[in-house]
KEBASE-948546 format. One record per residue: residue in one letter; x, y, z of N, C-alpha, C, CB in turn. Coordinates in steps of 0.001 Angstrom, whole numbers, plus 524288, in hexadecimal, padded with zeros to 5 digits. Glycine has a CB too. Layout:
BEGIN
AXYZXYZXYZXYZ ...
//
This chain:
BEGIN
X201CFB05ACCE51C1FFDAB016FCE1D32043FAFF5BCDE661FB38B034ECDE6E X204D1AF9B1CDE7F20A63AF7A7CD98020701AF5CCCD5DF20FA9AF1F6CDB31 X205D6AF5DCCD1B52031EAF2BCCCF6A20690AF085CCA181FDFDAF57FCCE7B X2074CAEB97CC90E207A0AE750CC45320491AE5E4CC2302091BAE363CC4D0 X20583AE63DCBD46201E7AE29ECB7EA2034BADDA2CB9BE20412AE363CB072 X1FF34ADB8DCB56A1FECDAD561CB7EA2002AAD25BCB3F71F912AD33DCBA08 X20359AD512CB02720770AD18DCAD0A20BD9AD17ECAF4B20896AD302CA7C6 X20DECAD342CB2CA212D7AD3D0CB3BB214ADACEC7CB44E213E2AD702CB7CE X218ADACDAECB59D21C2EAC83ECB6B321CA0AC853CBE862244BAC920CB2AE X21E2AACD0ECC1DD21BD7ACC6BCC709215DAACC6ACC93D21DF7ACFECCC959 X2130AACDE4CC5DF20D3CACE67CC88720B4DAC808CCCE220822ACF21CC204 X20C76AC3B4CCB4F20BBDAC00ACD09B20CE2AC272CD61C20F9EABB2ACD047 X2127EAC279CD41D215DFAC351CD952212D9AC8D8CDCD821D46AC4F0CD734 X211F4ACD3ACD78C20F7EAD05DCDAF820A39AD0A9CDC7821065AD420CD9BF X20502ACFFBCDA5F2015DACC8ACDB5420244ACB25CE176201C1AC7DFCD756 X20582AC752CE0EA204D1AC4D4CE79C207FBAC73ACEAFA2065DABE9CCE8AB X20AFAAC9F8CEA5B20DCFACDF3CEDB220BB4AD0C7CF27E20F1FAD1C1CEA8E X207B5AD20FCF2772047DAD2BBCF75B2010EAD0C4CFB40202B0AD4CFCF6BC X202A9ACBC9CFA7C1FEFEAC727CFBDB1FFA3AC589D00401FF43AC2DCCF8ED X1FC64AC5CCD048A1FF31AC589D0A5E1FD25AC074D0CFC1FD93ACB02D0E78 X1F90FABF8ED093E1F4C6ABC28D0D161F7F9AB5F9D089D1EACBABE98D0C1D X1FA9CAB3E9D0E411FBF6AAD58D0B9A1F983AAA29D0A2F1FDECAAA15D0DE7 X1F3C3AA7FBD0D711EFE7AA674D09C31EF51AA847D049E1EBDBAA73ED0BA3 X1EFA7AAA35D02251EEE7AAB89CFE1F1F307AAAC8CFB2C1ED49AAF81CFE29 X1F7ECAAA85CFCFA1FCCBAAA78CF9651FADBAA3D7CF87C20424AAC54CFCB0 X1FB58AA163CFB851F9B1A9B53CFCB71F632A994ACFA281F7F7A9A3BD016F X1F2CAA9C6FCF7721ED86A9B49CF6481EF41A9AE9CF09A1E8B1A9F9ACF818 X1F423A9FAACEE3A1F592AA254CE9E21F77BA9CC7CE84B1F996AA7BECEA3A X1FB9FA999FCEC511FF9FA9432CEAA21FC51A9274CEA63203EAA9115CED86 X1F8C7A8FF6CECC91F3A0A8C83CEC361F02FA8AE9CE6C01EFE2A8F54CEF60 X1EEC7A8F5FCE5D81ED07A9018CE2311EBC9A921FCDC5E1EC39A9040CE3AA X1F189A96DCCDB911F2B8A96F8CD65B1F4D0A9371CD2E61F50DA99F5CD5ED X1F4FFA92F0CCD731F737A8F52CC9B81FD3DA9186CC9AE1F3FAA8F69CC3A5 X1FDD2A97EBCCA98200CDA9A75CC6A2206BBA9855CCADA1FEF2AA26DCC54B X20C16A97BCCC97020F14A9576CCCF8211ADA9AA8CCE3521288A908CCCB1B X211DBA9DFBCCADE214EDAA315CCD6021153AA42BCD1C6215ADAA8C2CC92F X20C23AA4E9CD220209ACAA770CD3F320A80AA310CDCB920353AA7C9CCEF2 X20A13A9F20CDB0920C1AA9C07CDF1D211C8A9D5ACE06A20B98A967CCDDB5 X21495A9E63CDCBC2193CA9FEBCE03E21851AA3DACE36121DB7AA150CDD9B X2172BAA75DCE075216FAAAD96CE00E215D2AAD5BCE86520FC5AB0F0CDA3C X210C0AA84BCE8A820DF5AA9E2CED8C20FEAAA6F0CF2052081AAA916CED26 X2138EAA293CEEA22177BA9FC7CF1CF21B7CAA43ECF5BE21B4DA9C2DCED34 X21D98AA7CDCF310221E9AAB51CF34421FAFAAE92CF79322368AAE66CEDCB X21B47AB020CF72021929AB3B7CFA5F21685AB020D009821451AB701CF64E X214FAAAB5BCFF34212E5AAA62D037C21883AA936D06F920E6FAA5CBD02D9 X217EDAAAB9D0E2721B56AA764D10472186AAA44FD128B21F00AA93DD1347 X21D09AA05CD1485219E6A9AFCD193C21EA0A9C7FD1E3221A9BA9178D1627 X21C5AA9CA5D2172220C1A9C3FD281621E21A9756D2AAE21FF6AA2FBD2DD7 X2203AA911AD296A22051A8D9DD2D3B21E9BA8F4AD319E22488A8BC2D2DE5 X21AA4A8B48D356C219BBA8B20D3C782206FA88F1D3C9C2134CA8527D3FF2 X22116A8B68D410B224CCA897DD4680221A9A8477D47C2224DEA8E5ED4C99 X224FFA82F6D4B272239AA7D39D4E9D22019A7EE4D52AC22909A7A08D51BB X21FFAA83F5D561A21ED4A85A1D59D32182BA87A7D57CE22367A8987D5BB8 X21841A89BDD517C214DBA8AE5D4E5021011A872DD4DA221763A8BA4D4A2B X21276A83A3D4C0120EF3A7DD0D4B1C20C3DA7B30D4F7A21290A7946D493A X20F11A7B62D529B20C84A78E9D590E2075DA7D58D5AE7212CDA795DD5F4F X20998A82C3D593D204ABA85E9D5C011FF55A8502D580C2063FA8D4AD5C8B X1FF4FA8461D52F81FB5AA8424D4FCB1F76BA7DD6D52C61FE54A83CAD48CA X1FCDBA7A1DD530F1FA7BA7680D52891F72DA7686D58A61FE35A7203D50B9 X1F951A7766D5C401F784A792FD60EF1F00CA7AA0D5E951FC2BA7F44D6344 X1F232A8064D5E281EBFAA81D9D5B831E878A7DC0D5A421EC3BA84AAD561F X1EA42A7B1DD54F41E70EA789CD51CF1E4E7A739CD54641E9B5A77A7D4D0A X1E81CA7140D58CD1E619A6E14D5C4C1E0F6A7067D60481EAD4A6C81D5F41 X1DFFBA72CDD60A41DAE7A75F2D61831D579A75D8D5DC01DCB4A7B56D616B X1D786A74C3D5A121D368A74EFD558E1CE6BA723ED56C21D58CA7262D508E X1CE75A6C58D590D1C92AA694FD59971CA29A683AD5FB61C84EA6342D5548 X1CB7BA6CE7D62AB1CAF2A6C06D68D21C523A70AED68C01D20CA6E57D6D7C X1C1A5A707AD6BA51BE7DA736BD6D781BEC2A7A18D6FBD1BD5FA7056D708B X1BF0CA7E55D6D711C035A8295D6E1F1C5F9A82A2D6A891C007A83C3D7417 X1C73BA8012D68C91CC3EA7FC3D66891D1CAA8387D683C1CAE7A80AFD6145 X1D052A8217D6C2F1D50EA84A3D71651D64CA8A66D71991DB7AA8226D70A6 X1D332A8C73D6F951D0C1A927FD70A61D457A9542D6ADC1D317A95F9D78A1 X1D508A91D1D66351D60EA9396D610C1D1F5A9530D5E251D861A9021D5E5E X1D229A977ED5C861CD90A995ED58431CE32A9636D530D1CE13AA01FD56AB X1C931A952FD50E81C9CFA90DAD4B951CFA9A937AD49401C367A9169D45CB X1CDA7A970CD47521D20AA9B10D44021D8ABA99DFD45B01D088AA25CD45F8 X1D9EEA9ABAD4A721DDB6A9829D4B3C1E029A93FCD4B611DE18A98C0D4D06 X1DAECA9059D4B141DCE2A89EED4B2B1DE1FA88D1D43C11D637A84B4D4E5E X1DB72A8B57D41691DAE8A89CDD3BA41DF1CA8E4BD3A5B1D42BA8A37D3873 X1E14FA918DD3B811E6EAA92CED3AB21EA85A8F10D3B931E870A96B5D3D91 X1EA29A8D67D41181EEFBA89FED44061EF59A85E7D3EAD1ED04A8643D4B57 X1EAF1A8319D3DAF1EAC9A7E2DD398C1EDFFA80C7D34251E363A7C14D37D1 X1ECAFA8490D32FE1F01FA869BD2E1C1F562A87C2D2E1F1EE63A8AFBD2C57 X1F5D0A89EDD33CF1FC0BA8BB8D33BA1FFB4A85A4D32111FE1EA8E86D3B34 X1FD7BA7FECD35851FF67A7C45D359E1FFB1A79C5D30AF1FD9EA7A21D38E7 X1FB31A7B4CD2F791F9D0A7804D2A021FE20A7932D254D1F36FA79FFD2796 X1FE5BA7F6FD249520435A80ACD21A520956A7FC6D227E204FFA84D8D2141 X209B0A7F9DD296120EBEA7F4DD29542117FA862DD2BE321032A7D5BD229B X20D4FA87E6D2C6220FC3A8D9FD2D4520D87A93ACD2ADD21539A8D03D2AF3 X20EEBA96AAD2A1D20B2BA9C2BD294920DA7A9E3AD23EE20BD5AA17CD2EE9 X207BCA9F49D20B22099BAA295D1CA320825AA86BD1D15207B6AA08AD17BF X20C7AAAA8ED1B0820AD9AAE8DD1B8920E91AB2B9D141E20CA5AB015D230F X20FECAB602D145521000AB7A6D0F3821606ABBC4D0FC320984ABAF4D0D72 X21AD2ABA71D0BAC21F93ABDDAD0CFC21E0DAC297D0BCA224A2ABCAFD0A3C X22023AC6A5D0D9622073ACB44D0C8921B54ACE6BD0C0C2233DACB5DD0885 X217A0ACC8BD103621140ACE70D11F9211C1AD493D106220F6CACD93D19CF X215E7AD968D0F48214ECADD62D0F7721749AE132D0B0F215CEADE2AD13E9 X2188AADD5CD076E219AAADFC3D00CA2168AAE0BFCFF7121B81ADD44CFC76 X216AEAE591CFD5621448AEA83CF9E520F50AEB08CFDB02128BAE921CF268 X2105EAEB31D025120A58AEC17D0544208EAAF1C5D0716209F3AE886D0ADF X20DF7AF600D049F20C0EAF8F0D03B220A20AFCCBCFE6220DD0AF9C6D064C X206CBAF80ACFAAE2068FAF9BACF61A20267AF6C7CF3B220B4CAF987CF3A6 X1FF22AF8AFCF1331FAAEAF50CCEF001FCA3AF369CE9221F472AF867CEEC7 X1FA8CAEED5CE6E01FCC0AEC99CE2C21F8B1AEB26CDFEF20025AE8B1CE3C7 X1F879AEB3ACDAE31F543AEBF8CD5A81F6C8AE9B5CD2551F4BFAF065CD391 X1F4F0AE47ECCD421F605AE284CCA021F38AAE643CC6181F502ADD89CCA67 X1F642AE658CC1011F40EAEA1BCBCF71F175AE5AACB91C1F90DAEE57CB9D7 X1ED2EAE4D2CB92A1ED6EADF01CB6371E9DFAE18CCB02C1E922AD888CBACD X1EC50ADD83CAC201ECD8ADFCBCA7AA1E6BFADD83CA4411F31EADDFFCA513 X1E607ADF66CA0541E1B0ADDB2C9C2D1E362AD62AC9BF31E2E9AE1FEC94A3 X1E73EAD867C98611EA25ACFF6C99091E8E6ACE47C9D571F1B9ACE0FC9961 X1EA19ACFC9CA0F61E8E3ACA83CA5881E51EACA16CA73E1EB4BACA03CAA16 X1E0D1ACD11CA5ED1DC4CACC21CA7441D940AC7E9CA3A51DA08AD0EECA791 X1DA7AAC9D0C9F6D1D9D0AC7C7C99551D9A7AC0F6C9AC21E026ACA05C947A X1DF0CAC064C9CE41E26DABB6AC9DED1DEAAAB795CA2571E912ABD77CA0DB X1DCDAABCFFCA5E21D938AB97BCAA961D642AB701CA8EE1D625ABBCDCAE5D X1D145ABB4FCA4921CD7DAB981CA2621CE02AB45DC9F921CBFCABD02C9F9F X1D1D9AB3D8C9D611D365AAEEAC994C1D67DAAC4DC9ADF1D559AAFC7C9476 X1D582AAB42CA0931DB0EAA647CA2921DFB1AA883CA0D31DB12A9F6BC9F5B X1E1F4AAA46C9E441E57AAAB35C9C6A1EB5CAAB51C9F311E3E1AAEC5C9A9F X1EF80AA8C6C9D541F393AAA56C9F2C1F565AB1AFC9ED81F700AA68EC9C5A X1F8BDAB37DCA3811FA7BAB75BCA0E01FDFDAB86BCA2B21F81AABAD3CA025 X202B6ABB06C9F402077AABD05C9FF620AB1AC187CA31E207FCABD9EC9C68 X20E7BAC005CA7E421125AC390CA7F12148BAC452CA7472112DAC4DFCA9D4 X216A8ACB0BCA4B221AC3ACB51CA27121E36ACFE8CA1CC219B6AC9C2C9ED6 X220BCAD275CA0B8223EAAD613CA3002280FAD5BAC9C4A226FBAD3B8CAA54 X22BC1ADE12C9BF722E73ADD88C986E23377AD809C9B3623064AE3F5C96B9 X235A4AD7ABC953F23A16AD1F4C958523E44AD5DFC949F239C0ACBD4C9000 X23FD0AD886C994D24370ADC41C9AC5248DFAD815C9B1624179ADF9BCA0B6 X2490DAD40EC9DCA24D06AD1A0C9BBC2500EAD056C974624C6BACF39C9CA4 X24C39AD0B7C91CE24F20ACFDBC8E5324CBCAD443C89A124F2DAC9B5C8D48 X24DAFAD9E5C8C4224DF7ADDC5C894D252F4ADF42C88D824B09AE15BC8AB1 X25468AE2C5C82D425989AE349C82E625C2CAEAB0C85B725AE4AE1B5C7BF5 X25E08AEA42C853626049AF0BEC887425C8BAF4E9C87C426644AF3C0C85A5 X25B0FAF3FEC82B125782AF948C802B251F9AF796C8459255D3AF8E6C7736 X2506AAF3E4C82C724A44AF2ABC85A024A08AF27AC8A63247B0AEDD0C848A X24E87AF1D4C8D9C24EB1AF230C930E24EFBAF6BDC953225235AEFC1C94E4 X250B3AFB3CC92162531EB012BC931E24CE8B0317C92A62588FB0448C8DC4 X249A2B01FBC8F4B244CBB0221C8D8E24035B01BFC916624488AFE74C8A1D X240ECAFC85C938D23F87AFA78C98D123EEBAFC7FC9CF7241EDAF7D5C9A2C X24479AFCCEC9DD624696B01C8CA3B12433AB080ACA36324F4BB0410CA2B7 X243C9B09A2CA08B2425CB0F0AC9E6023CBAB0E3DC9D8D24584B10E5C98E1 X23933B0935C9B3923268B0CE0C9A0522E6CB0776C9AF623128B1037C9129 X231A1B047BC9E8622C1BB0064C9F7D22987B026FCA34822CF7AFA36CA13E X22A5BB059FCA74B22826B0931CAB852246CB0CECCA9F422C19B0C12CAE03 X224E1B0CF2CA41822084B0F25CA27921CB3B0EA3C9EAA2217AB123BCA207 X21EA3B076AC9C9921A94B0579C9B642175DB000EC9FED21C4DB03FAC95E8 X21ABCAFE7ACA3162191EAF9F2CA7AE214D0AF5E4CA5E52168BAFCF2CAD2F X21321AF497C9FBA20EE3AF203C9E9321257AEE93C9C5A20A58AF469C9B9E X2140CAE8D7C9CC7215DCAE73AC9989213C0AE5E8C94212175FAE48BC9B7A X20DC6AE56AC92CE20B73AE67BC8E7820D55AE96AC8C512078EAE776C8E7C X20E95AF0A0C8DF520DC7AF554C89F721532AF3A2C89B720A7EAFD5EC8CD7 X2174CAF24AC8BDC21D48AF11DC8B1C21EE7AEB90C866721F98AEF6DC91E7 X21BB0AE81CC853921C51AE516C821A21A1FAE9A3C7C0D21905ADF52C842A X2154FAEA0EC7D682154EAEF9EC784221A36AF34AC75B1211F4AF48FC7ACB X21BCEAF209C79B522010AF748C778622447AF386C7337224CCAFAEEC7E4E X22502AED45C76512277EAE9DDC713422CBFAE79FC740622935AEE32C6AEE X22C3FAE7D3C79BE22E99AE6D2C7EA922D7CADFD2C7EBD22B69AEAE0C8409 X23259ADC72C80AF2304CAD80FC817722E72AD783C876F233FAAD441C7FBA X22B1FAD444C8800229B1AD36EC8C2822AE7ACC5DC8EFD22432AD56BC8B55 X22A9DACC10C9326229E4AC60AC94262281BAC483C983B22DE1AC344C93F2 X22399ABEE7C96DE22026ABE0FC99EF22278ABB40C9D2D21C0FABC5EC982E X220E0ABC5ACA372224DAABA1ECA72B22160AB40ECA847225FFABEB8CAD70 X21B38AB63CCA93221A08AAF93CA842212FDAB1D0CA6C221B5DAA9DCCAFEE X21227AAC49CA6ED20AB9AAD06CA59A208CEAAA43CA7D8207D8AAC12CA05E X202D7AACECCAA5720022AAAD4CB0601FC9DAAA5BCAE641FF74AADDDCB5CA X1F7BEAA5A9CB0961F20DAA66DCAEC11F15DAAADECB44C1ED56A9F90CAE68 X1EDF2AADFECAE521ECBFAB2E4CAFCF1E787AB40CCB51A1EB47AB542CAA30 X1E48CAAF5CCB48F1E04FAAF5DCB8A41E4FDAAD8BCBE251DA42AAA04CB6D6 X1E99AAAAB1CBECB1EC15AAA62CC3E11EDD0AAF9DCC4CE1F091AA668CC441 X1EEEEAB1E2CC1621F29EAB753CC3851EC82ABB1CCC5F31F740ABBA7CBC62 X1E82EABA96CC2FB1E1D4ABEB0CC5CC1E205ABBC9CC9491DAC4ABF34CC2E2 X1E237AB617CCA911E14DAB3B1CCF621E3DCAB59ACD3731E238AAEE8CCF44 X1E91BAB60BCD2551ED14AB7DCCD7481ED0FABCF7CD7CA1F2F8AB673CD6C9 X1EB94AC05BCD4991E81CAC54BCD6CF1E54AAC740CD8EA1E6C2AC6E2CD5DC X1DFC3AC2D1CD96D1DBC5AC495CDC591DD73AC1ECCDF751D69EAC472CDB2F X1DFBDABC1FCE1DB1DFCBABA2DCE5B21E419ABE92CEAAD1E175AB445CE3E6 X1E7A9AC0F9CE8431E9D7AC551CEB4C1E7AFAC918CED971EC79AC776CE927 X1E552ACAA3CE93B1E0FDACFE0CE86F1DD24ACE0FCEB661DE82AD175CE231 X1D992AC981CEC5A1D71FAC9B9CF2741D84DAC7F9CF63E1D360AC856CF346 X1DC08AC601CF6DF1DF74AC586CFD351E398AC949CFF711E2DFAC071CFD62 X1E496ACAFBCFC071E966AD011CFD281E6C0AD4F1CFC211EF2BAD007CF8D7 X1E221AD56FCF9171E00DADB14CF6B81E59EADCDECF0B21E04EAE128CFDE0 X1E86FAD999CF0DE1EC40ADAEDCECC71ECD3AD7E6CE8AA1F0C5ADB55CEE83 X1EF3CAD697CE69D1F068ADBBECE1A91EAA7ADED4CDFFF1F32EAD876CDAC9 X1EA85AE44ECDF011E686AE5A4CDB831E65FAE408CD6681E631AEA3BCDB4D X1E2A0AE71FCD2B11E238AE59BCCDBD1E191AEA13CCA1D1DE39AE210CCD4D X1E3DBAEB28CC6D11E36DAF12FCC2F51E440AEF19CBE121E854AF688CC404 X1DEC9AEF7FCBB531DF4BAEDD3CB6CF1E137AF14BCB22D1DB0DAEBF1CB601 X1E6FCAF0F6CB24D1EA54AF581CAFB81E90EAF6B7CA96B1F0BAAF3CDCB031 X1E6A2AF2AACA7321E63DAF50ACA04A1DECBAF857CA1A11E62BAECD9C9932 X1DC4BAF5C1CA3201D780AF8C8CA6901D75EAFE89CA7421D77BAF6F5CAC32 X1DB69B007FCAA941DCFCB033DCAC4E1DF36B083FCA8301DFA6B008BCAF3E X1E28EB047BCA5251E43EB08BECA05F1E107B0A24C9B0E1E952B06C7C9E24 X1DBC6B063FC9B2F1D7B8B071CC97251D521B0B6DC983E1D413B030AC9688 X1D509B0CEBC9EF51D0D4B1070CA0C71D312B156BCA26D1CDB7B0E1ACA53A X1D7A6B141FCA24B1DB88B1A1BCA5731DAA8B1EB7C9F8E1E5A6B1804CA6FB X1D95EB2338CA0FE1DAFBB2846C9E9C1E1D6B28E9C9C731D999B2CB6CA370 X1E3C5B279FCA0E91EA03B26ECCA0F61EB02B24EEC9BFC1EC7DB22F4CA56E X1E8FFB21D1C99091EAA4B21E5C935D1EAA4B2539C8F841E8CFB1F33C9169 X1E880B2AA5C91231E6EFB2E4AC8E231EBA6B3120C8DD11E268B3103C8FD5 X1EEE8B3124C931A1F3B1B33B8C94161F8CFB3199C91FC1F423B3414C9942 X1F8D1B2D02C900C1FBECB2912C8E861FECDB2707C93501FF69B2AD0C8A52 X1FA8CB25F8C97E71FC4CB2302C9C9B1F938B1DE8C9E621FC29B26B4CA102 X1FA01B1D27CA0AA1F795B15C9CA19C1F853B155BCA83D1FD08B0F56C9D97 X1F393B1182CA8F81F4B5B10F7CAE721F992B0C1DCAEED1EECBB0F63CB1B9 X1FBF4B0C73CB4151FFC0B07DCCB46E1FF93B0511CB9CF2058AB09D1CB36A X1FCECB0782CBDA51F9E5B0716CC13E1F88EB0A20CC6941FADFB0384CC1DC X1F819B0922CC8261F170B0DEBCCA831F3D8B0C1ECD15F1E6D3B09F3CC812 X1F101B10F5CD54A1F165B10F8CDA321ED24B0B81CDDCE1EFE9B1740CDB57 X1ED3AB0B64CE1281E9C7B0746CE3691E338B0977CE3291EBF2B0614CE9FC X1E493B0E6BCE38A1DCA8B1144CE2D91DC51B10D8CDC0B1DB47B1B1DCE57D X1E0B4B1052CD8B81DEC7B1173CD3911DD97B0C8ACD1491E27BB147DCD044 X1DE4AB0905CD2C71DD97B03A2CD2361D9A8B02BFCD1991DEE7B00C9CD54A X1D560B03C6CD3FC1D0A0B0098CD3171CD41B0165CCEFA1CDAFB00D3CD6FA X1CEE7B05D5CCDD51CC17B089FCC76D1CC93B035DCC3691D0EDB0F33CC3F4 X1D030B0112CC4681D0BCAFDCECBF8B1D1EFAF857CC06D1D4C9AFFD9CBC2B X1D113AF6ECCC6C41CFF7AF1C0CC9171CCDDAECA9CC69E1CD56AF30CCCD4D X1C8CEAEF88CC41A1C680AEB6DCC0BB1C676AEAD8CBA351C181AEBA2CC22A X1C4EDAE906CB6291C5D7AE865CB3641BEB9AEB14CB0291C8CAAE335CB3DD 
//
């Protein structure tokens, strides 16, 4: 299981990272506002042009369409042939087999839910490791691995910086729209999770969970 919070500054990119089915990347350009989020599906979708040799066989087909028996094509094939032409050629998706051996989990936070409920824009953001000085970077190296919240890391008095801010209902949108065509990303509602864990008793916290431990805290 990899799982990311859903403040982070990569969560798009990873979000759609497992996304095999191109309709859907297509659907993603189509119809989101957010422009990263169109790149994001730009990047991932490919297109491979028909050949010349390509185009003649579709059209072949599709000339069948309003002949009687329609020259022993099945609808299905004729209303492919029309699409292949209609684009220009076949989509299909780069790199069909990243992280496909690994299930993937958004840790999504109190805020962004907060944010859904209320339209809300919301932020992602990460420490501003670039413009820490020797001491805070040595700091960095050595104990963000063992705090990984950038919340509990701004507490400490750490600067942080917001890489950008999304309305928060596009980023749930492009979650579930993954999450039912791919079955991916999951969902672990990580502050949920740490209200109800014992593990606080120990002075430990969850940070995230196996693919069977997941569902304990799937919903809200």
């Amino acid at each position: 299981m990899i799982m990311l919070q859903s403040d982070h500054p990569d969560i798009i990119e990873f979000i759609i990272s497992k996304m095999q089915n191109p309709r859907v990347l297509r659907f993603l350009i189509e119809n989101t506002e957010d422009e990263l989020i169109k790149k994001l599906a730009k990047e991932k979708l490919k297109f491979t042009p028909l050949t010349g040799v390509e185009k003649n066989i579709y059209q072949g087909i599709v000339n069948f369409k309003n002949i009687e028996g329609h020259g022993g094509f099945e609808p299905a094939a004729i209303r492919e042939a029309e699409e292949k032409l209609r684009d220009g050629g076949t989509y299909s998706v780069h790199e069909p087999d990243f992280l496909s051996g690994a299930n993937i989990s958004v840790c999504v936070t109190s805020e962004f839910m907060e944010a859904v409920e209320n339209d809300d824009y919301y932020e992602l953001r990460f420490p501003d490791v670039d413009n820490y000085n020797d001491e805070e970077k040595k700091y960095y190296d050595e104990h963000w691995h063992e705090v990984g919240d950038v919340r509990e890391w701004e507490k400490l008095g750490f600067k942080v910086r917001v890489h950008r801010r999304i309305k928060a209902r596009e980023l749930w949108n492009l979650i579930n729209i993954c999450a039912t065509y791919s079955a991916e990303p999951g969902i672990f509602f990580i502050d949920n999770a740490n209200e109800k864990t014992n593990a606080v008793a120990y002075g430990q916290r969850v940070v995230a969970t196996n693919p069977c431990g997941s569902g304990k805290f799937a919903s809200r």
